[in-house]
C-alpha positions in Angstrom: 36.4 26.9 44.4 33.7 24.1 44.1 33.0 23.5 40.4 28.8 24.4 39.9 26.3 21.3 39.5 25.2 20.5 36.4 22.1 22.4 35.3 20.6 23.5 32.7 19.5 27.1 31.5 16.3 27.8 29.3 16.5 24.9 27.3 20.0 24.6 27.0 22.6 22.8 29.1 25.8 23.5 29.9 26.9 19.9 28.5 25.1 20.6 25.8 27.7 23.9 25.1 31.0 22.1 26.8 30.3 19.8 23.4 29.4 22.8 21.0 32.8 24.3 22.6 34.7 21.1 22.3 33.7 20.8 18.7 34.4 24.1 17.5 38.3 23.2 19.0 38.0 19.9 17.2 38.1 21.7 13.6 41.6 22.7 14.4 43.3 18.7 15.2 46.1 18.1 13.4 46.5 21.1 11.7 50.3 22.0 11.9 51.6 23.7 15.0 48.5 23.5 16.9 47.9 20.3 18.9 44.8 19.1 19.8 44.4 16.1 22.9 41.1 14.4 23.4 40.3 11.2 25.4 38.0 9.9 27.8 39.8 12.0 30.7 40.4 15.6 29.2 40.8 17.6 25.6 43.0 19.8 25.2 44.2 22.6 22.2 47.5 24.3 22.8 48.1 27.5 20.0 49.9 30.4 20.3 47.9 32.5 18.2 44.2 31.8 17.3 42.0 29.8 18.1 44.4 29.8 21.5 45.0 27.6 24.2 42.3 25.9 26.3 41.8 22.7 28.3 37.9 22.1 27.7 37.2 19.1 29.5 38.6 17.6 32.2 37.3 13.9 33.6 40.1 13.2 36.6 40.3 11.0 39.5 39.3 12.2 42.9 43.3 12.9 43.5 44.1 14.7 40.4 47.3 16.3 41.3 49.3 14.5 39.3 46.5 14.2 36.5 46.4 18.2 36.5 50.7 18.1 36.4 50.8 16.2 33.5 48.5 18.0 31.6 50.7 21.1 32.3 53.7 19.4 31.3 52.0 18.5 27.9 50.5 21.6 26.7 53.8 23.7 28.2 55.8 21.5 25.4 53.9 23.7 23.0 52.4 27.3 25.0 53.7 28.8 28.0 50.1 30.1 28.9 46.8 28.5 28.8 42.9 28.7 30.1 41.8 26.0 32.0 38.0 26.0 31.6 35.9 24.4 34.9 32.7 23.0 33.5 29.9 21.7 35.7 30.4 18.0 34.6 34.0 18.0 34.9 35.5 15.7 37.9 36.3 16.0 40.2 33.7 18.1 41.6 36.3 20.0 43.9 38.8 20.2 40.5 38.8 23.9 41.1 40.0 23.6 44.6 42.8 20.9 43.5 43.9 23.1 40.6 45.0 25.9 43.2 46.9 23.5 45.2 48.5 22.2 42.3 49.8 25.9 41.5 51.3 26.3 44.9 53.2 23.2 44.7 53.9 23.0 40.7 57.4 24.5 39.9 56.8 25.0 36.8 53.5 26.9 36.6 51.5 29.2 38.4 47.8 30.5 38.4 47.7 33.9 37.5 44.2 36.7 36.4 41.3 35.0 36.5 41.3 32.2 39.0 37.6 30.3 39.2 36.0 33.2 37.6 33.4 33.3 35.3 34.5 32.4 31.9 33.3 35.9 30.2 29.7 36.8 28.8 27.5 33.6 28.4 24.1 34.6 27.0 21.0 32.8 25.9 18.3 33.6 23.4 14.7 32.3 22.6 14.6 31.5 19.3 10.8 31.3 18.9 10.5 34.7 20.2 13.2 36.3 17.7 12.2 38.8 15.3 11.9 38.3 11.9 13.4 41.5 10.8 15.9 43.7 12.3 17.0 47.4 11.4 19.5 47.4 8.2 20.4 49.0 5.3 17.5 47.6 2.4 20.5 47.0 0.2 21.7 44.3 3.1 21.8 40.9 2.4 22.9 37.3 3.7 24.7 34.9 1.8 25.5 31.2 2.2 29.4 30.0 1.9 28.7 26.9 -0.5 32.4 26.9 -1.8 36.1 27.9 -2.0 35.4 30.9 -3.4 33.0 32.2 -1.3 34.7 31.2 1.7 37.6 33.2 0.5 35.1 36.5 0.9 34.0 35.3 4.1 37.8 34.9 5.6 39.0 38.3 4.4 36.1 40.4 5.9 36.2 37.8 9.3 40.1 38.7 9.1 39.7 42.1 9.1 37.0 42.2 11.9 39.3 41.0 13.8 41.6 43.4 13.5 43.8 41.3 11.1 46.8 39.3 12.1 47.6 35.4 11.1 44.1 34.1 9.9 46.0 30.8 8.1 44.7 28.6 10.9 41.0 29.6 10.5 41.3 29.5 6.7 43.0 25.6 6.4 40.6 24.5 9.4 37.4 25.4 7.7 38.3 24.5 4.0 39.5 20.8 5.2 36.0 21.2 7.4 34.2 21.8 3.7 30.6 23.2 3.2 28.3 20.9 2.4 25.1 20.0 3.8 26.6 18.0 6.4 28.8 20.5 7.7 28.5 21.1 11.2 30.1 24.6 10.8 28.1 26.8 8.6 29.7 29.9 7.4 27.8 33.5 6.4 28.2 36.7 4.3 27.0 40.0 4.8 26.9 42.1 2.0 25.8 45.9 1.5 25.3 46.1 -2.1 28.2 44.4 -3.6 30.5 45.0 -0.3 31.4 42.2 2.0 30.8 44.2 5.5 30.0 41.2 7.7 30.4 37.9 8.5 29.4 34.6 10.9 29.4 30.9 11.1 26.6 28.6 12.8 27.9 25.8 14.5 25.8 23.0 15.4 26.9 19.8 17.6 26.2 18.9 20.8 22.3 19.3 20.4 23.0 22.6 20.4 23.2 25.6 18.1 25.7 28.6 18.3 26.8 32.0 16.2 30.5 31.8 16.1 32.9 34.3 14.5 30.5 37.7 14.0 32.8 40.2 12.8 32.6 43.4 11.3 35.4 45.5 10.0 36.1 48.3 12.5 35.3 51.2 9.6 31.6 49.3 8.7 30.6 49.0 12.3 27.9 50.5 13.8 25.7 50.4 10.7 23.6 47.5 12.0 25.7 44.8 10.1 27.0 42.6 13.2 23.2 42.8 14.3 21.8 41.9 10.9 24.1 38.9 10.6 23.5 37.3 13.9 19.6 37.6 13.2 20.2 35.9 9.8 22.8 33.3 11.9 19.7 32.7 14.3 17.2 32.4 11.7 18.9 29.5 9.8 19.2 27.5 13.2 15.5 28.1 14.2 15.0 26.5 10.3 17.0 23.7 11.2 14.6 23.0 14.4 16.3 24.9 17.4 14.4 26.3 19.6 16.9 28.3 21.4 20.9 29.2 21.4 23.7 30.6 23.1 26.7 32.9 22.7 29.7 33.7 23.8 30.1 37.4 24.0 33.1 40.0 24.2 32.2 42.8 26.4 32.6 44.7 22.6 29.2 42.6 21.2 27.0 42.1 24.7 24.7 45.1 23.8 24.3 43.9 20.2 23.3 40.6 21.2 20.9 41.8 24.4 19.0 43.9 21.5 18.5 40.8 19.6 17.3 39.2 22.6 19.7 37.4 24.1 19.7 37.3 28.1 22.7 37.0 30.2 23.2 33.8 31.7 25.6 31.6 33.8 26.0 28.0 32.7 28.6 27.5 36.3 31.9 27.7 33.9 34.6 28.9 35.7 38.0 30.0 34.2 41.9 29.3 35.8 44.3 31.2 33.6 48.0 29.7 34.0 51.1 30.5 33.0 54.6 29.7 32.8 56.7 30.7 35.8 59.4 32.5 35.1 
């Protein structure tokens, strides 16, 4: 399958989220047991449990056979499965097409689900057209993570959104990350009283800015709290200047998000899930 041109949607490009992406990944290098490659031809992270295994940018030759084999080999030292994301810029422009033939002829590994697919739920929103209130409880409010022990708030009720599990990558990644004003990931709280019931990050690079990490414990849901924190999420990057955003969506938060305003877009990513044969 032929990888899409570049283009761009509303005011947003798709380079301009391949770098958001890239960057989000970036917060996890070197953090131990989770490998992270970057270099002029392709980054890749390899994890077993979150954040997961991707390769999120690839910048081969016109034969990339052997490129595409070695990349295999590398991150199968670490995971035996892994989502190879198709961006438009990525080379070569037929890379989804050489990435089948290298499953048919790789011992090793094999393509498997989603093969040149799109890449889940990409969806755009217009930030100068966003609301400036949204439905909530009037005890609701939206706090800042500005330290440690904030942060500590933020990572149990994220945790537990997420229906629990190993959260020790998350938690070393974004205290090394830190919180100041420089920060390019910015963490939120949402809080029903005195009760944590929400939470978020805002991450800006790659001239974009995106809502990361909106979770809500499976008891508060439906109460308006995911909503109410994304709105806040998108209100502190239309302060900082942007005009528009993006998110990824679970099939779980696409209704949320289409009430907030959000539209349903394609930026031309394409997915090729692999795995270890065997």
């Amino acid at each position: 399958m032929q990888a899409v041109q570049s283009h761009t949607t509303g005011a947003i490009s798709a380079q301009a989220v391949q770098e958001n992406f890239i960057t989000y990944f970036r917060i996890f290098a070197g953090l131990p047991g989770i490998p992270y490659t970057e270099d002029d031809s392709v980054a890749w992270i390899a994890c077993e449990g979150a954040p997961g295994s991707s390769v999120l940018k690839t910048h081969f030759s016109s034969n990339a056979s052997a490129q595409i084999d070695d990349t295999l080999r590398r991150v199968g030292q670490h995971v035996g499965a892994v989502d190879w994301m198709v961006w438009p810029d990525d080379q070569p422009q037929d890379l989804g097409v050489q990435l089948a033939k290298a499953s048919a002829a790789n011992g090793q590994w094999m393509l498997y689900g989603n093969q040149g697919g799109e890449t889940g739920t990409w969806m755009v929103i217009d930030l100068d057209g966003l609301a400036e209130r949204v439905p909530v409880a009037t005890d609701f409010r939206v706090e800042r993570v500005h330290n440690e022990e904030q942060f500590e708030v933020w990572a149990d009720v994220n945790a537990r959104g997420f229906g629990g599990g190993d959260y020790s990558a998350f938690r070393a990644a974004y205290l090394r990350h830190g919180f100041g004003d420089d920060a390019q990931a910015i963490h939120f709280v949402g809080f029903a009283g005195d009760q944590p019931v929400t939470s978020s990050t805002l991450l800006i690079a790659g001239g974009s800015a995106s809502a990361y990490n909106i979770s809500t414990p499976a008891e508060l849901r439906r109460q308006g709290y995911g909503s109410a924190i994304t709105h806040a999420t998108l209100l502190a990057a239309r302060k900082r200047g942007y005009r528009s955003s993006w998110i990824w969506s679970s099939n779980l938060g696409r209704s949320l998000y289409q009430k907030l305003g959000f539209v349903i877009t394609d930026f031309g990513i394409r997915e090729y899930q692999w795995k270890k044969r065997g």
